[in-house]
C-alpha positions as CSV (number, residue, x, y, z in Angstrom):
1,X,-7.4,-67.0,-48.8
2,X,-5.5,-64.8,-51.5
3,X,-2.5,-66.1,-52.9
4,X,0.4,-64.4,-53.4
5,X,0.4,-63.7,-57.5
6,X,-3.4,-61.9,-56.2
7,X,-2.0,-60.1,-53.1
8,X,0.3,-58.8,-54.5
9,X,-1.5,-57.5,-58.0
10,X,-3.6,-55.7,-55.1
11,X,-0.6,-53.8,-53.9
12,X,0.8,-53.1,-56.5
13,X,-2.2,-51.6,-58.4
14,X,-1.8,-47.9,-58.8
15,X,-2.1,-45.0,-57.2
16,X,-1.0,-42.2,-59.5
17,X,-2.5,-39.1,-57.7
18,X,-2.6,-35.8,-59.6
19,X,-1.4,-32.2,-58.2
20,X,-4.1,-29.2,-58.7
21,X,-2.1,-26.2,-60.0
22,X,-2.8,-22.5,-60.3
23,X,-3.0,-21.4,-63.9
24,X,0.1,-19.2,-64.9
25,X,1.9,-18.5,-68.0
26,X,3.7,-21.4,-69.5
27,X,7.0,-20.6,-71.6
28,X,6.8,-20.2,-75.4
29,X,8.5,-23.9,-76.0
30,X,5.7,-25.5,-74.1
31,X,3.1,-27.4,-75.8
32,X,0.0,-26.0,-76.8
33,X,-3.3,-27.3,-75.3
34,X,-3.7,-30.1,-77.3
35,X,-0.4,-31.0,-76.5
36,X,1.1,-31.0,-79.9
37,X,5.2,-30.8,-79.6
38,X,7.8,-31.0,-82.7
39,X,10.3,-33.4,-83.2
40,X,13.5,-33.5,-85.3
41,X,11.6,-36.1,-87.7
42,X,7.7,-34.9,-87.2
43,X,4.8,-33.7,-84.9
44,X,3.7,-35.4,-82.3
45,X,0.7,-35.4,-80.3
46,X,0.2,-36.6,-76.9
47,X,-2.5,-36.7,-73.9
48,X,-3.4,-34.0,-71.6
49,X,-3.8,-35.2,-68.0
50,X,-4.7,-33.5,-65.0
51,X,-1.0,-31.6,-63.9
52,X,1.2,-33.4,-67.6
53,X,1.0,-34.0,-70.7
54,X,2.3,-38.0,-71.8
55,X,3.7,-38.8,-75.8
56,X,3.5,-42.4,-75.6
57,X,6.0,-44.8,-78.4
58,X,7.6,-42.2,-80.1
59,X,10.0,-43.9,-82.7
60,X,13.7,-42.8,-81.9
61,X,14.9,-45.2,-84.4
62,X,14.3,-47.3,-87.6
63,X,12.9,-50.8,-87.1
64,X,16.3,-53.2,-86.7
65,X,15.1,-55.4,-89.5
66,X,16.5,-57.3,-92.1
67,X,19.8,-55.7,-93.0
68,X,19.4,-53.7,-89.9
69,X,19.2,-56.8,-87.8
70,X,22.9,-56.8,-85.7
71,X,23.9,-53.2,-86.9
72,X,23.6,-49.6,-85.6
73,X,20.6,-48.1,-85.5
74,X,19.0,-45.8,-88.2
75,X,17.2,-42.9,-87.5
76,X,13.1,-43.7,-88.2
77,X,11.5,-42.2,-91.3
78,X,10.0,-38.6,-91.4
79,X,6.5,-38.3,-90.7
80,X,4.4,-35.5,-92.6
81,X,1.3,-35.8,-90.1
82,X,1.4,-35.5,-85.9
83,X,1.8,-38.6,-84.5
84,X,-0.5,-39.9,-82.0
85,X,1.7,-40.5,-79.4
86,X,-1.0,-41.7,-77.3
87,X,0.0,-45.6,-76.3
88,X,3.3,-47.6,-75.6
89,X,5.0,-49.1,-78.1
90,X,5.3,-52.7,-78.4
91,X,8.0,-54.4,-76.2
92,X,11.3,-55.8,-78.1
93,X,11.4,-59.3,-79.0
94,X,11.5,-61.5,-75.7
95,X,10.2,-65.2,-74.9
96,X,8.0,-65.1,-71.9
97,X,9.5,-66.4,-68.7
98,X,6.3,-68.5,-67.5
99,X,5.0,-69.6,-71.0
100,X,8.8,-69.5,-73.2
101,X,6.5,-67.9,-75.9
102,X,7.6,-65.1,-77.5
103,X,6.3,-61.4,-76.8
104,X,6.6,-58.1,-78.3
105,X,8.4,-57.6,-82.1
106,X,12.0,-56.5,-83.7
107,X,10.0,-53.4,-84.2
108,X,10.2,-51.7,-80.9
109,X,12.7,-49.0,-80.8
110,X,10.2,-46.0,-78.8
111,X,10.4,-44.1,-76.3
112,X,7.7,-42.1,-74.0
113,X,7.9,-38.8,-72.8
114,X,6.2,-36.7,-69.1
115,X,6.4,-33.2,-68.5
116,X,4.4,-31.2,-66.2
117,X,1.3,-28.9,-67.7
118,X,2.7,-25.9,-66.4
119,X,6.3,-24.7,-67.2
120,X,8.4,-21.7,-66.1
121,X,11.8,-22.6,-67.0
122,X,13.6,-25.4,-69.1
123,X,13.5,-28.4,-66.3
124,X,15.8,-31.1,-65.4
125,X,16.0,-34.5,-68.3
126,X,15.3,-38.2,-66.6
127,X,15.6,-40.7,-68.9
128,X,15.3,-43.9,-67.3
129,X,16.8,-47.4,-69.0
130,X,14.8,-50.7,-67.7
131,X,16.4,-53.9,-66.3
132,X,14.9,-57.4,-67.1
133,X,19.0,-59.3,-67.3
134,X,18.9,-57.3,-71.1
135,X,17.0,-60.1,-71.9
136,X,13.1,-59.3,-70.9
137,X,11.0,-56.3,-70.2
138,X,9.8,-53.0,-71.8
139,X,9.3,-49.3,-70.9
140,X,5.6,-50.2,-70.3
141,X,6.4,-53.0,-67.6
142,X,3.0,-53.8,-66.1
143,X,2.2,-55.7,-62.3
144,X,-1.4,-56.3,-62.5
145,X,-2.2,-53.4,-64.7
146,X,-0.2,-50.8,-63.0
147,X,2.8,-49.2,-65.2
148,X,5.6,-49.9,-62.9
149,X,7.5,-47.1,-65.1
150,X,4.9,-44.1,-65.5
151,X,6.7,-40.7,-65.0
152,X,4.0,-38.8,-64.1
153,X,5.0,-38.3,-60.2
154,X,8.4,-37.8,-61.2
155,X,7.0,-35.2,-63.9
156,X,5.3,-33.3,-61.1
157,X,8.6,-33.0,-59.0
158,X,9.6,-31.0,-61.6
159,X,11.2,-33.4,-64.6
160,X,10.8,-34.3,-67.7
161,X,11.0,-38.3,-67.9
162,X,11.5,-39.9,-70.5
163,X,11.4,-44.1,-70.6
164,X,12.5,-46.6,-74.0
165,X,13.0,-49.5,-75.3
166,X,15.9,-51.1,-76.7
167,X,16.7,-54.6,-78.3
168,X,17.1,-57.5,-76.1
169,X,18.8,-60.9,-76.0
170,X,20.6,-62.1,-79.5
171,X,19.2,-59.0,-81.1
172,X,20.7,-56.3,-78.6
173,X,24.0,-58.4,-77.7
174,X,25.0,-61.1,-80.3
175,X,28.8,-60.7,-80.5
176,X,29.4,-63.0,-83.6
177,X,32.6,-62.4,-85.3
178,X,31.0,-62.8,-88.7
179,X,28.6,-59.5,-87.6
180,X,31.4,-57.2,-86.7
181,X,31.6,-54.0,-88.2
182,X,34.5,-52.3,-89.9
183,X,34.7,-49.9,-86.9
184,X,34.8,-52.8,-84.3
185,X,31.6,-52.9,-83.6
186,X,30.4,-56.3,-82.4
187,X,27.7,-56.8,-80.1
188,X,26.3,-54.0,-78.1
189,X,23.6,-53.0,-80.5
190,X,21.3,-52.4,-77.5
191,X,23.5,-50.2,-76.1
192,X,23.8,-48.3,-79.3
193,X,20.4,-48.2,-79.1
194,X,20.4,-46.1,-75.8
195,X,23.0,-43.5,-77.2
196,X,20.7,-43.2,-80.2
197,X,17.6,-42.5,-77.8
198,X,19.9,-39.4,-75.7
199,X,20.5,-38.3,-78.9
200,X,17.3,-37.9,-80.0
201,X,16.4,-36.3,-76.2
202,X,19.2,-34.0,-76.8
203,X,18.5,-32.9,-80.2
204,X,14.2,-32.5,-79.1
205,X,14.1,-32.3,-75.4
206,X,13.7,-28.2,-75.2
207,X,10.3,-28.5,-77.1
208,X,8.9,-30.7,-74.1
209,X,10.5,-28.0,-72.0
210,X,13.2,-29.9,-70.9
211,X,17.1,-28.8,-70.4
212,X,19.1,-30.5,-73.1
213,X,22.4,-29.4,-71.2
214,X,20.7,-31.2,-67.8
215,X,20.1,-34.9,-68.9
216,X,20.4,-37.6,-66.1
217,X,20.5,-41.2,-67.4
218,X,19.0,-43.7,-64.2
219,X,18.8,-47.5,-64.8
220,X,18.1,-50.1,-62.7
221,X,19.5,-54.0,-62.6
222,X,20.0,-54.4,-66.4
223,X,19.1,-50.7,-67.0
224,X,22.1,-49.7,-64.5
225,X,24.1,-52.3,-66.0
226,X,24.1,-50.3,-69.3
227,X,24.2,-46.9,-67.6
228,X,27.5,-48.3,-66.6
229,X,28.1,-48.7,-69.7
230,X,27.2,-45.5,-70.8
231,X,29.8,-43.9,-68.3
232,X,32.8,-45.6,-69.6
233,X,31.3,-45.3,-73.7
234,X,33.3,-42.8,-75.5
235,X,30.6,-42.7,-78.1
236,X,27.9,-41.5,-75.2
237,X,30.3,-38.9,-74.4
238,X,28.7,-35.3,-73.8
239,X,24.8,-37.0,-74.1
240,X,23.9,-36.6,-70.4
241,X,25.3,-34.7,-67.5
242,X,24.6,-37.3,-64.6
243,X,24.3,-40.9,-63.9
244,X,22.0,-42.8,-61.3
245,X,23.2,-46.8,-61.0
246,X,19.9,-48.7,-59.2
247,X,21.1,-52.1,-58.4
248,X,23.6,-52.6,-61.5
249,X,26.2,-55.2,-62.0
250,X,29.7,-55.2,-63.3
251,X,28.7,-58.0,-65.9
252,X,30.7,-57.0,-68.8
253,X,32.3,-59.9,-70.7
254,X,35.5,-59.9,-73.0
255,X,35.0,-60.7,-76.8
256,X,36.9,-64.4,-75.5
257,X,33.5,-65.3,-73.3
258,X,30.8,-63.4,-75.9
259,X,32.2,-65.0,-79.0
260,X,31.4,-68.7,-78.3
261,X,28.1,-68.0,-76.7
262,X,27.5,-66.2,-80.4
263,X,28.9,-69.7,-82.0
264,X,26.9,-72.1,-79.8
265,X,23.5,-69.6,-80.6
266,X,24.6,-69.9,-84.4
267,X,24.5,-73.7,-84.4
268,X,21.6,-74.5,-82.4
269,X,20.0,-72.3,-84.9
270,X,21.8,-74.1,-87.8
271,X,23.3,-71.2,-89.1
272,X,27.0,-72.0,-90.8
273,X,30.3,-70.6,-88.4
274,X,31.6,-69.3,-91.4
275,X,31.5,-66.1,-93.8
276,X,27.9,-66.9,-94.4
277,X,26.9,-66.5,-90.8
278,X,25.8,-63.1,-90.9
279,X,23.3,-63.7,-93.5
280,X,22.1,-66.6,-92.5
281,X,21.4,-65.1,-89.2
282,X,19.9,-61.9,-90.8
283,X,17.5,-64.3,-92.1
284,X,15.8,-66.4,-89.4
285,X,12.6,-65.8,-88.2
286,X,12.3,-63.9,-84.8
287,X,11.3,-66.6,-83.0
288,X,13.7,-69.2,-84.3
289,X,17.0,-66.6,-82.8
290,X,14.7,-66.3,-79.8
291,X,15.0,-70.0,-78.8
292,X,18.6,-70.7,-80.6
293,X,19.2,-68.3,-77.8
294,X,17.5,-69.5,-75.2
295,X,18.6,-73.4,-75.7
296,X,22.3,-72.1,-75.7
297,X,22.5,-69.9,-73.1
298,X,23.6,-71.7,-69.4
299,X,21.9,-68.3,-68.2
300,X,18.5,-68.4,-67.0
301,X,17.7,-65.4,-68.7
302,X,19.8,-66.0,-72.0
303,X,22.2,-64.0,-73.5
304,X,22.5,-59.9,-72.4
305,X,25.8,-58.9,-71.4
306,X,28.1,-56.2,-72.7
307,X,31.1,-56.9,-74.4
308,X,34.3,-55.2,-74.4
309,X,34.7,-55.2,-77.9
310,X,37.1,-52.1,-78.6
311,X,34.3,-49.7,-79.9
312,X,31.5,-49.0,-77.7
313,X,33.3,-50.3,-74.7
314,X,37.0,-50.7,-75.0
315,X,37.8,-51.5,-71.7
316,X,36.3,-52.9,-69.1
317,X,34.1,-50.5,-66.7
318,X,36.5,-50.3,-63.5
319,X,39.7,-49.9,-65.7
320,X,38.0,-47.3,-68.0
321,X,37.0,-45.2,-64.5
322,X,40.6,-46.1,-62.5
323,X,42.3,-44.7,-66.2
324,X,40.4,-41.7,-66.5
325,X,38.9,-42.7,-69.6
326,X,35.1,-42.4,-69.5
327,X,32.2,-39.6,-69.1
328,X,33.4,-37.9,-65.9
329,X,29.7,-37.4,-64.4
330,X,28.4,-37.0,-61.0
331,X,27.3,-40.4,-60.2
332,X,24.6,-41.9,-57.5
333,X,24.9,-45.7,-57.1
334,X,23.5,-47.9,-54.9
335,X,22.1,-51.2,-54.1
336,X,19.1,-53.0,-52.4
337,X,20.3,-54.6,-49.1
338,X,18.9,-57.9,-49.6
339,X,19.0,-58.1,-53.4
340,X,19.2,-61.5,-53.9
341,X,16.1,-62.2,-51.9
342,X,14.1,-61.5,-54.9
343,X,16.8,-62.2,-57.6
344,X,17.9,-65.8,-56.1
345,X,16.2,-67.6,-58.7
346,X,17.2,-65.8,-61.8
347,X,20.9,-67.5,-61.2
348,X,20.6,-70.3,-59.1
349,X,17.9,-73.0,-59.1
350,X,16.8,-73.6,-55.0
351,X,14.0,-75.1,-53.5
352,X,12.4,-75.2,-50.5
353,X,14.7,-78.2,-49.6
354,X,17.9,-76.4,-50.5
355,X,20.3,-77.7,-47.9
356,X,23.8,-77.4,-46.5
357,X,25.2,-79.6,-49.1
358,X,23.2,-77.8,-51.7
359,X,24.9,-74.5,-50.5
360,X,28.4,-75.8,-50.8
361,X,28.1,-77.2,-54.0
362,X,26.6,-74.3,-55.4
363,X,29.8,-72.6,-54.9
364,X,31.8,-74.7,-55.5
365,X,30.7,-75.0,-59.0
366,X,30.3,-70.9,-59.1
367,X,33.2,-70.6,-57.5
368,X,35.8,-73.6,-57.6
369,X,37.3,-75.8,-55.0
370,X,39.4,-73.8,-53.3
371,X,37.9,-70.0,-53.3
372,X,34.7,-72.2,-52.6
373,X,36.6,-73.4,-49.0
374,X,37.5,-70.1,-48.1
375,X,33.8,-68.4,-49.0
376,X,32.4,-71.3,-47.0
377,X,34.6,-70.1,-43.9
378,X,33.6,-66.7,-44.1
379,X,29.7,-67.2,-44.7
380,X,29.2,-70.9,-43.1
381,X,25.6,-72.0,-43.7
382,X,24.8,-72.4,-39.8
383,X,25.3,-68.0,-38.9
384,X,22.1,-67.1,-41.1
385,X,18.9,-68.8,-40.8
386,X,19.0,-71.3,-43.8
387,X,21.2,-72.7,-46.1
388,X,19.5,-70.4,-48.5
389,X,19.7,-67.1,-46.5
390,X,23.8,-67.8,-46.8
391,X,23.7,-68.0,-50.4
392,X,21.7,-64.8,-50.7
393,X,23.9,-63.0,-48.6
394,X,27.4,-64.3,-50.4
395,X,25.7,-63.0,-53.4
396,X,24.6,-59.8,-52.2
397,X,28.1,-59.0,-51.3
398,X,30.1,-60.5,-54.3
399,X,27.7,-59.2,-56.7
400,X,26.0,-56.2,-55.4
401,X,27.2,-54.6,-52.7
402,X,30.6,-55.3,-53.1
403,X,31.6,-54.0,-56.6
404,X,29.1,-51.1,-55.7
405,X,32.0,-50.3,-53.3
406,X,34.7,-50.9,-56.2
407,X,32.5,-48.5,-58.5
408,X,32.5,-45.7,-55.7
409,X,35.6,-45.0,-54.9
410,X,37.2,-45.5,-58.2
411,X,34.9,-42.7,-58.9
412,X,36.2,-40.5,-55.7
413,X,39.8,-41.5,-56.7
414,X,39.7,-40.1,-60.2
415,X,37.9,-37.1,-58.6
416,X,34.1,-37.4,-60.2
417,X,31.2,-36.6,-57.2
418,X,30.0,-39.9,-56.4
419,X,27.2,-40.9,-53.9
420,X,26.3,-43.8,-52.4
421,X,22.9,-45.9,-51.1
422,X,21.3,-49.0,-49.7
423,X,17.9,-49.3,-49.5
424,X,16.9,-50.9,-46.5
425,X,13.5,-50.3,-46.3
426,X,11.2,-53.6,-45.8
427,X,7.5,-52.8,-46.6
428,X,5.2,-51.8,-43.9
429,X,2.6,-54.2,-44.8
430,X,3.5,-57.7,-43.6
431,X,3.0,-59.1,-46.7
432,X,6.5,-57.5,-47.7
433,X,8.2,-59.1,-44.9
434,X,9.3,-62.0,-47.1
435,X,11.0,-60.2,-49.8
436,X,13.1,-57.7,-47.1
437,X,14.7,-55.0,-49.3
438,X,14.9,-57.3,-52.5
439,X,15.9,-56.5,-55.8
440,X,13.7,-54.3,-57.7
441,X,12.0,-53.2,-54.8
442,X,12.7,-49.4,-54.9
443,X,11.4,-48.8,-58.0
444,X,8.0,-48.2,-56.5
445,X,9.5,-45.7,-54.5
446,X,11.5,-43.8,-57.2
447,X,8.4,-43.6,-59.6
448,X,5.7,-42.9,-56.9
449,X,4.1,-46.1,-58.2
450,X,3.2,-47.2,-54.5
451,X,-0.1,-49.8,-54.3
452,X,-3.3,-48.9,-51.9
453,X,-1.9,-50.7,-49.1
454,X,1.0,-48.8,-48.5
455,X,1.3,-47.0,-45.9
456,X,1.2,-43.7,-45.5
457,X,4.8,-42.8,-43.9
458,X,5.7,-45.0,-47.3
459,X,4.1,-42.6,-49.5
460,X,6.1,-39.7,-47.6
461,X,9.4,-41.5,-48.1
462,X,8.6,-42.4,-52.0
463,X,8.1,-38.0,-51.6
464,X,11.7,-38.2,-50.1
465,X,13.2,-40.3,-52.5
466,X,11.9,-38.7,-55.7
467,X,12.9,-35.3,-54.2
468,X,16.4,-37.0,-53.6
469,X,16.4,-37.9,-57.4
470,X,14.9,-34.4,-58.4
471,X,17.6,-32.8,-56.3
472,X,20.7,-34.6,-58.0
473,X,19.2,-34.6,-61.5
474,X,18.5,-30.7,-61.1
475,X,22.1,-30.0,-59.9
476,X,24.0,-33.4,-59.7
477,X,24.1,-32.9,-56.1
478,X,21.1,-35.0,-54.0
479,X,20.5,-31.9,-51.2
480,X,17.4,-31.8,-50.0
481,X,15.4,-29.6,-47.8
482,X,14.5,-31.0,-44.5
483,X,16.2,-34.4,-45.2
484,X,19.2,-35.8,-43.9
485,X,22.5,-34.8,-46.1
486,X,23.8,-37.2,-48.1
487,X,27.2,-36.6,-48.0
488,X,29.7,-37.9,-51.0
489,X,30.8,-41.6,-51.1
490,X,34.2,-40.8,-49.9
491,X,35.8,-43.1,-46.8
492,X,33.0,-45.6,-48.1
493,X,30.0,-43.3,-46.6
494,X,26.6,-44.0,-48.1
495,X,23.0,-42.8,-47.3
496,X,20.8,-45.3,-45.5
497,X,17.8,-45.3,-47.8
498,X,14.6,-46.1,-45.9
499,X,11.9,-43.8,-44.2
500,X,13.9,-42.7,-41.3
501,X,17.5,-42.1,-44.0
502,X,20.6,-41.6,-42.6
503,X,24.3,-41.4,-43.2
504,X,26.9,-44.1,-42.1
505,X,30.0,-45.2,-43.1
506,X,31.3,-48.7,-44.3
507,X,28.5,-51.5,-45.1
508,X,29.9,-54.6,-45.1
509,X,33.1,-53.3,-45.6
510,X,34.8,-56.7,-43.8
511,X,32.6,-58.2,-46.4
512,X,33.9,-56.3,-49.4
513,X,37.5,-56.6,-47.9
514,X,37.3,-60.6,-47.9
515,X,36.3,-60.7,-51.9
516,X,38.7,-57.6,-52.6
517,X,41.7,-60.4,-51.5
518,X,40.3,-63.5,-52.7
């Protein structure tokens, strides 16, 4: 019998079907045959597929090495020739979760580009920010040899897409005192990274035939986390006219929580806490930061949050929204309704014995002894099906759903168009059944990356989905023909995001209500 790592590489594998299109005239900015496009810092030349063109690992940015290790980015060198932008660029230094090897290089800082053949008018921008805890991952994420991330369906619905990479762990988010920057910089270089990346859209986007004035920024998980981020950044202010927030977290940290994490990663790596910090850690090998960091880090996934450090993010995201000081954007946010299903053991170690006792000393430790009494009142382990199903659930709703709730209607309050979902949709095939509408689960959907064993009503609601996306990045406004209206998030309505969609009002509001007074 197939296991489950094999089943579900089968699923996953791709379908990326191709549209047949009538041959008409193409603006002057498209790109010519051999799909050759300028940059502001060269040529480059990508592949001609059946309905798009691709430009694979475009550098946006100078390699973050040596003295550009824990500073802003650079922009890359000129090149004279076109670039063959023909294949991914290599993933940002990561350790591997299964193997704790390190993957990928410092040298990583590209992004990829999809934009239909055939071109009539400057379209809609998606650039899309990947998740992996700001720790793992890459624009070229592969399940079993299918790009999870490939914009070509979301290319044919009209879009330009563009995907990147940015640095990770220690290198994207060390907030050492000793590193910090005249301007207040310190920490954050991955999110500098991102602004540099819609920059460069901005300043080269109309060559691909893309609206520079008509950018939407989508992350999801990490990816939304940062896209948060981007919002409340006054240095991101005026890159991108919309925001789409799959599955983020409000995970910021004050300098108080990111500065000894930086200390604790110093010393395991026995650099000095002192003036010569920064250059000692400027100077160890990639792989010797990678497991300093890892070995310090009470995080599964190491070291990745934000930090409110006074210059990229001064406050923290709710208070920047609730004070009217951030990128006033239309916004779509939502969450999976069973995120934690898939996510569970990214924060909390369970197994298949994980018990009652288990449960309540789980939060108590998260949580404390006496917010840990009352939480245990309001999700007691015997109303779901296992001590484990509780867990999940107290998590969807203090992490997820919950400060999605928060996010919403401080965006309604300080009058920004704000829209709301939760996925809902298990997969047809019964193999799905265990993973209900887990984390990470929509992305399939959003990039028409569906398996051969979907079904087909699943590959009509991916249609749906990526028309929904199409819709708001086109006019920051999700309307779509023949679908059910998805009315703004105000009096806590959202869209019911699943094959048969639908609006309601109030998930788990009773929920949200309970955490909102604890």
């Amino acid at each position: 019998m197939m296991d489950g790592k094999k089943r579900l590489g089968k699923i996953l594998r791709g379908h990326l079907g191709v549209a047949t299109a009538l041959v008409v005239a193409v603006l002057a900015f498209a790109p010519a045959s051999r799909a050759q496009t300028k940059t502001p810092y060269g040529d480059v030349e990508g592949v001609e597929h059946s309905s798009t063109f691709s430009y694979l690992g475009i550098p946006y940015a100078a390699a973050p090495v040596g003295a550009n290790r824990f500073a802003p980015p650079m922009p890359p060198a000129k090149w004279t020739k076109p670039l063959a932008a023909r294949s991914f660029g290599p993933a940002c230094a990561q350790l591997d979760l299964v193997s704790k090897k390190m993957k990928g290089q410092e040298d990583c800082l590209t992004l990829n580009i999809w934009r239909p053949k055939l071109i009539s008018r400057p379209l809609p921008v998606l650039v899309f920010i990947h998740g992996g805890g700001n720790t793992i991952g890459s624009s070229a994420e592969e399940i079993f040899g299918k790009k999870l991330y490939d914009g070509t369906k979301l290319a044919e619905a009209g879009n330009i897409v563009v995907t990147l990479n940015y640095r990770l762990g220690p290198f994207g988010f060390l907030a050492h005192p000793a590193l910090k920057t005249a301007d207040g910089l310190q920490g954050n270089y991955a999110i500098l990274d991102q602004i540099s990346a819609l920059k460069f859209v901005k300043a080269s986007v109309a060559d691909f035939g893309g609206n520079p004035d008509q950018i939407t920024v989508f992350g999801e998980s990490a990816g939304a986390i940062n896209t948060l981020v981007l919002i409340a950044s006054p240095l991101a202010q005026g890159l991108f006219q919309r925001a789409i927030i799959q599955s983020g977290f409000l995970s910021e940290v004050p300098l108080a929580t990111a500065e000894p994490q930086a200390f604790a990663i110093a010393s395991s790596a026995g650099c000095p806490n002192d003036a010569n910090a920064a250059a000692c850690l400027r100077n160890l090998s990639t792989e010797k930061l990678l497991s300093a960091a890892s070995k310090s880090s009470s995080a599964l996934l190491g070291i990745g949050s934000p930090t409110i450090d006074g210059y990229v993010l001064k406050t923290g995201i709710l208070e920047s929204i609730r004070s009217k000081r951030y990128n006033q954007v239309p916004v779509i946010i939502g969450t999976n309704r069973d995120e934690f299903r898939t996510l569970l053991s990214a924060v909390v170690k369970t197994g298949p014995l994980f018990s009652r006792i288990d449960y309540e000393n789980v939060l108590v430790n998260y949580f404390g002894r006496d917010k840990s009494e009352a939480i245990l009142a309001e999700y007691p382990s015997d109303r779901y099906a296992t001590p484990k199903r509780a867990l999940e659930e107290v998590l969807n709703d203090h992490m997820s759903h919950c400060p999605a709730r928060a996010v919403s209607r401080a965006l309604i309050e300080a009058g920004t168009p704000a829209y709301r979902y939760v996925f809902t949709h298990t997969g047809d095939n019964p193999f799905y059944a265990p993973y209900g509408a887990g984390h990470a689960l929509e992305l399939p959907f959003v990039f028409g990356t569906l398996g051969f064993d979907r079904s087909l009503r699943e590959y009509d609601f991916s249609r749906t989905v990526r028309s929904y996306w199409s819709a708001f990045a086109a006019s920051g406004n999700p309307l779509v023909k023949d679908q059910p209206l998805w009315p703004l998030a105000a009096d806590d309505t959202y869209l019911d995001l699943a094959p048969k969609s639908a609006a309601k009002t109030g998930f788990h509001n009773e929920k949200c209500d309970f955490w909102d007074a604890l």
